[in-house]
N, C-alpha and C positions, 0 to 999 in steps of 0.2 A: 504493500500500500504506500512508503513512504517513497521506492522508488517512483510509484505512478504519478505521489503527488511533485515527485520533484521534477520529473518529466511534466506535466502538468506546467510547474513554476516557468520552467524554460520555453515553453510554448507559448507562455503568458508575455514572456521575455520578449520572444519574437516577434509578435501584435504590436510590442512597445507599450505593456502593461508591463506598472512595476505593482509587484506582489508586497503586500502591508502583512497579509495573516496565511493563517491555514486553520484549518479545522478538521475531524475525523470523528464517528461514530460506527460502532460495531453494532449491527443489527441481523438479526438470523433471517429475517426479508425486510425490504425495501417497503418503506412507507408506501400506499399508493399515490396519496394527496400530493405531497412534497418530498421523497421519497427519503428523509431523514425524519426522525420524532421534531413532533413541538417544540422539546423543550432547545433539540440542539438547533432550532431555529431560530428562536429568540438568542440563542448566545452568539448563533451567528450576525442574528440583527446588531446585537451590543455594539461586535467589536467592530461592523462596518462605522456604525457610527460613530466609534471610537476613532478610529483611524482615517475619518472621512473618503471611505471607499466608495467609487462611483459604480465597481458592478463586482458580481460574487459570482466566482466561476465553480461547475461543478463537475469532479474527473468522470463523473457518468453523464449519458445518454440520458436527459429530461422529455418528459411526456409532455401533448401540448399543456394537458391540466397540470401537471407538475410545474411546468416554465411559470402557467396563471398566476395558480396560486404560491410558488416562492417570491415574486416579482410583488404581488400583493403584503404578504408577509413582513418583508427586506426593505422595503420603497424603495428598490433601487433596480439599476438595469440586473438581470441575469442571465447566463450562459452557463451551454452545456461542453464537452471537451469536443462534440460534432462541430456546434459553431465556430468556437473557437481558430480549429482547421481550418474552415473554409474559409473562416476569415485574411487566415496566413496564407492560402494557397490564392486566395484572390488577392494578395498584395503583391506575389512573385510569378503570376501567370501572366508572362509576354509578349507572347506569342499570341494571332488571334485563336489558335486552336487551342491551349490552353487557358484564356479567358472563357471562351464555347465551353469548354467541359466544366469549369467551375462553376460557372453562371448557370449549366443544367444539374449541378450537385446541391447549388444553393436553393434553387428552384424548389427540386425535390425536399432538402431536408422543410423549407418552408412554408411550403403548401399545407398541410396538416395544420400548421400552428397560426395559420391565418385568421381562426376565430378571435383571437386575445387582440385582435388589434383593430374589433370592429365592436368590441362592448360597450362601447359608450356611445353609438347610435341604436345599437339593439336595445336600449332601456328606454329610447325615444317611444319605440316603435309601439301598437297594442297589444297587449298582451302575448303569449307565447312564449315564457318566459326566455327573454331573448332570443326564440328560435323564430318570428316574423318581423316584419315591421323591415326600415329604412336602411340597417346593420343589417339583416339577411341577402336584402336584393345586392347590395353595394357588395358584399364577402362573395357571392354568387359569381357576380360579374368579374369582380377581381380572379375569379377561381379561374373563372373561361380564359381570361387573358393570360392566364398565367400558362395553362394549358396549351393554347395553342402557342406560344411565346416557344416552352418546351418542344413540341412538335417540330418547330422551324428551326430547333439548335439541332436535336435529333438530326433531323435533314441535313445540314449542315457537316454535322459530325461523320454521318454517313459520306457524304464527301470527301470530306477529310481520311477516312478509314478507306477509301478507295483509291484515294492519291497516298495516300502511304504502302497501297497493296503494289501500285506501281512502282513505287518506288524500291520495295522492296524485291521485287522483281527485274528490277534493273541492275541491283547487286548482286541478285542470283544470276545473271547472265556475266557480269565479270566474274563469277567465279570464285570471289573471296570470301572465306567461311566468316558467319557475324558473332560476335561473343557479345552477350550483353553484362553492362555489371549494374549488379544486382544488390538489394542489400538497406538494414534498416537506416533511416534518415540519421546524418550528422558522422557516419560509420567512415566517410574520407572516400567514398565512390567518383566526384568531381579531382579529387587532388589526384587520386589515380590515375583518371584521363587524364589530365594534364601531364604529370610526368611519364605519363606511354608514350603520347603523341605529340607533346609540347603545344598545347593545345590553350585555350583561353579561357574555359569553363569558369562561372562564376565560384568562388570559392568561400566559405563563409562559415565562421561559428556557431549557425544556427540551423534549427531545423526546415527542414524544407527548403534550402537557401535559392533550388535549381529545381524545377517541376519540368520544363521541356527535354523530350529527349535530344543529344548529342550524338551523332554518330562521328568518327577519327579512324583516318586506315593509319594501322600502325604494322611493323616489323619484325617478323615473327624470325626468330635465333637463324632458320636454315637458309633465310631470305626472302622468303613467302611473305607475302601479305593480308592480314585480317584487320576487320572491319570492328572495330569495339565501339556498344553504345550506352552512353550514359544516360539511364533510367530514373525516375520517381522515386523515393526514398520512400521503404514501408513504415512503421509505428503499429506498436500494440492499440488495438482498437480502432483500427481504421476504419472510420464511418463507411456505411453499404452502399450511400451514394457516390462518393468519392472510386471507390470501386468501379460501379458501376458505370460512371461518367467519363474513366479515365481509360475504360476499355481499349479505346483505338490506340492510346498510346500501347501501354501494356499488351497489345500483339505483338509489338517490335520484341517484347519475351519471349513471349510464343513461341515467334519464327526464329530463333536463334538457335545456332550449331550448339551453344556450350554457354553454359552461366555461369560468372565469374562471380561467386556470392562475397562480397566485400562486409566483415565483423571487427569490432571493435573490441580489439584483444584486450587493452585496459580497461573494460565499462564492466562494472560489478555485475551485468545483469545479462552477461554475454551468453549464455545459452538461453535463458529467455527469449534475447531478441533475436538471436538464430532462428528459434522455433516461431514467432512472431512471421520472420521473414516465409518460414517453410510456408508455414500456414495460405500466405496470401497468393504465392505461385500455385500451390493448389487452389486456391480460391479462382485463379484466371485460368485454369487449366495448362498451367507448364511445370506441374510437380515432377512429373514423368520425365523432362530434360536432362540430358547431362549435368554436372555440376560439379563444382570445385570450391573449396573455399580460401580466401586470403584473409590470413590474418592482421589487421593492420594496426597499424601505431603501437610497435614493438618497441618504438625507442622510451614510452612514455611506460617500459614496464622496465622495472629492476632486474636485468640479467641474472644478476645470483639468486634470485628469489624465484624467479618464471617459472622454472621446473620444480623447485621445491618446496613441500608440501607444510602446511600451518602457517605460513610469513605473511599471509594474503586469504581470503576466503573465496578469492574465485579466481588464483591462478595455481596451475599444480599439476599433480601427474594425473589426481581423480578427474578433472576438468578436460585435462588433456585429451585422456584417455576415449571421455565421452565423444569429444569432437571428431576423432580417430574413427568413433564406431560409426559416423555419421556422415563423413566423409572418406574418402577413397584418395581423395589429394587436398592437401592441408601445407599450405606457405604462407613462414611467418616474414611478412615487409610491414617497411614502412615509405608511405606512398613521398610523405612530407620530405623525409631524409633521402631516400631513393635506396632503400636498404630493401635487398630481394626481390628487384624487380627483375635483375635476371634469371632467376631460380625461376619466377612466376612465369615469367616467360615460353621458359622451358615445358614447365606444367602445362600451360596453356597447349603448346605445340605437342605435346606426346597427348592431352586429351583428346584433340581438335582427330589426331593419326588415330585415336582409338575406334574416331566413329568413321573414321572410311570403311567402306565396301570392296571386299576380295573380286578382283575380275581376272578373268582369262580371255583375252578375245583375241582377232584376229581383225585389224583395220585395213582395208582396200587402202593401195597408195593414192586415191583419190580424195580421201577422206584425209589427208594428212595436218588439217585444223587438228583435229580430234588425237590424234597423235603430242601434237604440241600441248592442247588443253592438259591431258593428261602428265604431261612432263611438268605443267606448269601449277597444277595444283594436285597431283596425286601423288604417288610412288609407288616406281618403275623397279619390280624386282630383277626381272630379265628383258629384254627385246630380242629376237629373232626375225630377219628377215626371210619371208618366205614368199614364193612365187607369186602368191594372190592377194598378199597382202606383206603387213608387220605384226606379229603375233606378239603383244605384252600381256604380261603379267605381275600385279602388284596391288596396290587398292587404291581406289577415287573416292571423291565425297558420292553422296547418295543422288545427289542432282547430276553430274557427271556418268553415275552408271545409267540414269535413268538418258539421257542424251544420248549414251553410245548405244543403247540396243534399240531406241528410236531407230538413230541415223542408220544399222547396221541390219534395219529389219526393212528400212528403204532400198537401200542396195542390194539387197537378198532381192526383195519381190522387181527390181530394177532388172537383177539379173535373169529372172524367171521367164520375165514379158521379152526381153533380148532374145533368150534361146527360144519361145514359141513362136518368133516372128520367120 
């Protein structure tokens, strides 16, 4: 809980709320009304007005009657940790497609809680206790606009999702495998790109600092070139709209060869927000990806201490160990210092070879593109020239094999229609 709420305080930070109090109550369920007791509402009331607070933020998800009635209670503004977000994601969305996606997260979370801001025409109205009168028609109208408002980002979005499908299709035709990095917000995913690709990614001690994605070709140890792209930073309790709205982005995960999951080797709550992270790739459907993890900001942990056990409560051989079960490749860098970014490199590249595809074929000297493709993103176990062709053997990426028994099943029935002529 104190991690959440200090997670919490830093979010608050980033809005450019500066945090007065905190408050906590242990309850076996959630008030329905205001979903803390009375009593620890009044104490909350106190200290705002003790400390002249202009709004009281709360690490759960508020109901619209819950928002009502705390907002009544408090006399003051209130938020939930959903608004919050969208608050911050609407301050660093630059891009129009990332304003589009926010502006329909806000939409959504809003809509619901539209009634609380029509009660004071709904007591004009006759009777119905606030359900007719001047507040209904006005909440109605607003509902429809809002509605269709959503519909036309939808549309929009869709667009957007369709020129990124191209786009991504235009890097499947060069050939370069894409590795996305991945990984909980604040974890050093921007400094990363940046020291890959010497790249300009905004960089920043807050959360959420970078919502668009980045794509950077960068240099992979054998020569080869891949495509790395920098992603959304996850958060425990990412709201469902946020999700949901950030979909088009979050296919650029999807469609990735290899996920470079970026963890914050110093942060007390490191296998939390691992699991955090897991969580939300299966949420968009790319649990089932490849995946590696870096460990980062190695420099901000005590070498003599890293491995061993008691000096620390969440660095050690037990932690380690876990991480090990969890991952198949595990490098410890640091993105800031430039420490193991050739090891990562490395890893990357023996991952990237793991997912190629074994072929044996035999390419007509007519086809001699397809001969180069293969030299230039596959590996070439043997070549043999032979009378009808160049016979290799070694492995391609999966778009690669799918290209040569296209091309190879063209020439086959090319040669068929020849000899029946």
């Amino acid at each position: 809980m104190e991690e959440s709420l200090e997670e919490l305080a830093l979010l608050a930070s980033t809005a450019g709320i500066r945090v007065v109090g905190r408050e906590s109550q242990k309850l076996s369920t959630p008030n329905p009304g205001m979903l803390v007791g009375s009593g620890k509402v009044e104490e909350i009331a106190a200290l705002a007005r003790s400390e002249d607070a202009d709004v009281v933020i709360f690490d759960e998800e508020l109901s619209p009657a819950q928002l009502r009635n705390l907002e009544r209670e408090l006399d003051c503004k209130v938020l939930d940790r959903t608004a919050l977000i969208l608050d911050i994601f609407a301050m660093h969305a630059n891009t129009r497609e990332g304003s589009l996606q926010v502006e329909l997260a806000q939409y959504a979370y809003r809509l619901p809680r539209l009634t609380r801001l029509w009660t004071h025409l709904s007591r004009q109205g006759v009777g119905g206790v606030g359900l007719r009168g001047p507040g209904e028609t006005q909440l109605e109208m607003d509902r429809r606009d809002i509605g269709r408002r959503m519909a036309r980002i939808r549309e929009e979005l869709e667009e957007v999702r369709m020129h990124r499908g191209l786009q991504r299709g235009r890097r499947r035709a060069s050939g370069m495998p894409v590795v996305a990095i991945v990984g909980y917000t604040n974890a050093g995913k921007s400094t990363l790109l940046n020291r890959l690709a010497d790249a300009d990614v905004l960089v920043a001690d807050k959360l959420f600092a970078t919502l668009d994605p980045t794509t950077r070709r960068v240099s992979l140890p054998s020569g080869k070139k891949a495509l790395f792209t920098d992603t959304v930073g996850f958060i425990q309790k990412l709201p469902t709209e946020l999700v949901a709205a950030f979909r088009a982005t979050l296919e650029e995960v999807g469609e990735a060869d290899l996920l470079l999951h970026v963890a914050d080797v110093s942060d007390r709550n490191l296998l939390a927000k691992v699991e955090a992270v897991e969580e939300v790739l299966d949420e968009i459907g790319a649990g089932g990806k490849p995946i590696m993890l870096a460990l980062n900001k190695v420099d901000l942990v005590d070498p003599e201490t890293y491995l061993r056990e008691g000096s620390s409560p969440w660095v050690g051989p037990s932690l380690m160990n876990q991480v090990h079960a969890r991952y198949d490749r595990v490098v410890p860098i640091s993105a800031e210092q430039g420490v193991g970014i050739d090891d990562l490199l490395v890893s990357v590249e023996e991952a990237l070879r793991d997912e190629l595809t074994a072929c044996d074929v035999t390419i007509p000297y007519g086809a001699g593109d397809l001969v180069n493709r293969w030299h230039e993103y596959g590996i070439v176990d043997s070549e043999d020239y032979q009378p009808d062709g160049v016979r290799l053997q070694g492995r391609v990426p999966r778009w690669l094999a799918g290209m040569l028994s296209y091309a190879l099943s063209d020439v086959a029935e090319s040669q068929q229609e020849s000899r029946a002529r």
